[in-house]
N, C-alpha and C positions, 0 to 999 in steps of 0.2 A: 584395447581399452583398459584402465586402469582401475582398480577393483572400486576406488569410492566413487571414481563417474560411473560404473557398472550399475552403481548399486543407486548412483541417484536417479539415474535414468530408468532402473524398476522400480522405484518406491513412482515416479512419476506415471510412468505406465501401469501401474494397479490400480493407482487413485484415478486415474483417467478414467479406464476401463468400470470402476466402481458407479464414477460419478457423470461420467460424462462433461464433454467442454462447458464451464461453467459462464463465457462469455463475460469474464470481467475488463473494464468497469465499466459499469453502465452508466452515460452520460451521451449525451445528445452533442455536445463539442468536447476539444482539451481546457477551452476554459471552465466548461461546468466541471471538468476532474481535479482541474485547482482547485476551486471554492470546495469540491465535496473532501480533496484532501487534508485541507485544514478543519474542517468540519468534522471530517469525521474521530479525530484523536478522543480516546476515551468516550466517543458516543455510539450507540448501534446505527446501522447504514437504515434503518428504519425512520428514525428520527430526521437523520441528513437529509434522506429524501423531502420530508416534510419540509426542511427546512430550503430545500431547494426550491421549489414545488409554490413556495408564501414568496421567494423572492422572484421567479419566473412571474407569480400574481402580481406584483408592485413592477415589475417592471427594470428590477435593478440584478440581473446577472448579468454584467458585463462590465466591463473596466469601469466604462464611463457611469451604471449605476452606481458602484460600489465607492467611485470617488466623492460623488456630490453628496452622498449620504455621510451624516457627522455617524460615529462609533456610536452614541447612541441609538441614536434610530437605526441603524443595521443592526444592532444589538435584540432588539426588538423582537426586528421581523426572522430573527434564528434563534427565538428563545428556547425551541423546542429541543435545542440540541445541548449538551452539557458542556458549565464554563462557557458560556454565549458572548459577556464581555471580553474576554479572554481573546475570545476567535473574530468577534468582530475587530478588534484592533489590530488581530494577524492578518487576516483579509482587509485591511486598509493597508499594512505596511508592504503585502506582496502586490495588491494592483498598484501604488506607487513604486516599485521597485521597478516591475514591468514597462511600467512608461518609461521611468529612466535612463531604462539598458534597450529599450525602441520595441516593445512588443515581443507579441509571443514566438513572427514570425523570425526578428533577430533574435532570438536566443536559440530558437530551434537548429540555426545555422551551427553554433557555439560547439566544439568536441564536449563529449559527457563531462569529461570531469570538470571541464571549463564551466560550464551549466551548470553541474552543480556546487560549486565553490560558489558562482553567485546568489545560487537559492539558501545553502548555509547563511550566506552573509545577512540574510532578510531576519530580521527579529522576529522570533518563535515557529521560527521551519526548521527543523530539527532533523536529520539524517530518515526516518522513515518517513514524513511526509514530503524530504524533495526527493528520493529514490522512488516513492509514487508516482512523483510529478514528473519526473523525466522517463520512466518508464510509459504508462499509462498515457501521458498529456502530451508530450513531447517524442516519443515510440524510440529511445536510446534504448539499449541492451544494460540497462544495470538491472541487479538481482533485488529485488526490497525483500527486508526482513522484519517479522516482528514478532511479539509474543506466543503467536499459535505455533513462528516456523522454530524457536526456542525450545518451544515445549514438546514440539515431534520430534526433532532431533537430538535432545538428551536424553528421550526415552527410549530412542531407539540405540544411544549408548555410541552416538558416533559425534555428539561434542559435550562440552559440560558449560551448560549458559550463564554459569553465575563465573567463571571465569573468561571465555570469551567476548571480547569487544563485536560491536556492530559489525563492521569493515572488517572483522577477521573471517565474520560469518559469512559477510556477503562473498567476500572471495572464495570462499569454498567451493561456494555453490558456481561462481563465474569462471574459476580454474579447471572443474570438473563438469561442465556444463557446455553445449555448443553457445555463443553470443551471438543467440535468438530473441528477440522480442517477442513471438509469437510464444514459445515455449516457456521464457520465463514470469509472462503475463499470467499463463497458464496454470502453471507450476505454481505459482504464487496464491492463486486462486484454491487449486485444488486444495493446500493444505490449511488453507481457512477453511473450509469446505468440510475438511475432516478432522482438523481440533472442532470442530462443533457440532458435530455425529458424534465424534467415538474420543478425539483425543483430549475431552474435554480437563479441567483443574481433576473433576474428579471422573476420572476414566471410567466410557464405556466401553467395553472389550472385547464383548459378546457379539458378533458379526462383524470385528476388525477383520476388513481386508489384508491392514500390513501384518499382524498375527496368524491371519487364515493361510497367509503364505511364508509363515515363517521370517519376514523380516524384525517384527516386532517380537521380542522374547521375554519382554518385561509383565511381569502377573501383579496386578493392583489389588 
């Protein structure tokens, strides 16, 4: 085994061990993980829900609500969540893109990167909400990355975020990783899990798991 899959495979098994299977994402189908993945950018998974939760009420989480409704009125009914205009026109341009290319069942057929080349193509899906979606919605083996896995792993001094590209990161983690869906679900989960205990902007440190076992050596 190769010393940085060594070592990613322990930072996983501490946070496991810490936190326990965190069971993400929570959605009742892959299409509620669409709608929550565009949802959720820049919003807390608190608000999403709400915003789930008003559209489940009206009746409109499914291709066919989310078509017949104008950007305004879906706009509306997800005001709770931030940049609402924003995300209702994202959520009009992915369920029209979905019909286009035949539903969720023909895309799931699609190789990853095929999949995801056409979720880039959709206006305002941007690399971590289609690495969500084909993770999470569609159960492909890519790695999603975002701000929490940036900020664990610069301070743990094994990359520097304000230099590395998205795709330099993801690989990292899929070179050094078994291409597990169940794991990288996981994985993904726990380190949200613990930039929001301990790895926070401004570091809590004091009962750091990766600290208490010596991965972490950085003192805030």
């Amino acid at each position: 085994m190769k010393k940085l899959e060594r070592k990613l495979m322990n930072i996983y098994e501490l946070l496991l061990q810490e936190y326990g299977p965190q069971g993400w994402w929570p959605a009742e189908t892959p299409f509620e993980v669409l709608v929550g993945a565009v949802l959720t950018q820049n919003t807390s998974w608190r608000n999403v829900e709400k915003a789930i939760q008003i559209m489940k009420k009206n009746r409109c989480l499914s291709e066919e609500g989310i078509l017949k409704l104008n950007v305004t009125d879906l706009a509306k009914l997800i005001k709770c969540v931030g940049f609402y205009n924003v995300k209702a026109r994202r959520l009009k341009n992915l369920v029209e893109a979905l019909i286009k290319y035949g539903g969720m069942e023909v895309l799931g057929k699609l190789k990853t990167e095929e999949l995801r080349l056409k979720l880039l193509a959709i206006s305002g899906i941007g690399k971590e909400t289609a690495d969500s979606i084909i993770l999470y919605a569609f159960e492909k083996p890519i790695f999603v990355v975002d701000e929490y896995t940036r900020r664990i792993l610069t301070r743990l001094e094994m990359l520097d975020a304000r230099k590395m590209e998205y795709d330099e990161i993801r690989t990292l983690f899929e070179e050094n990783l078994p291409r597990d869906v169940r794991l990288y679900k996981e994985y993904h989960a726990l380190l949200v899990r613990h930039a929001k205990e301990h790895c926070r902007k401004k570091p809590r440190c004091e009962g750091c798991v990766l600290i208490e076992n010596a991965i972490c050596k950085a003192k805030f």
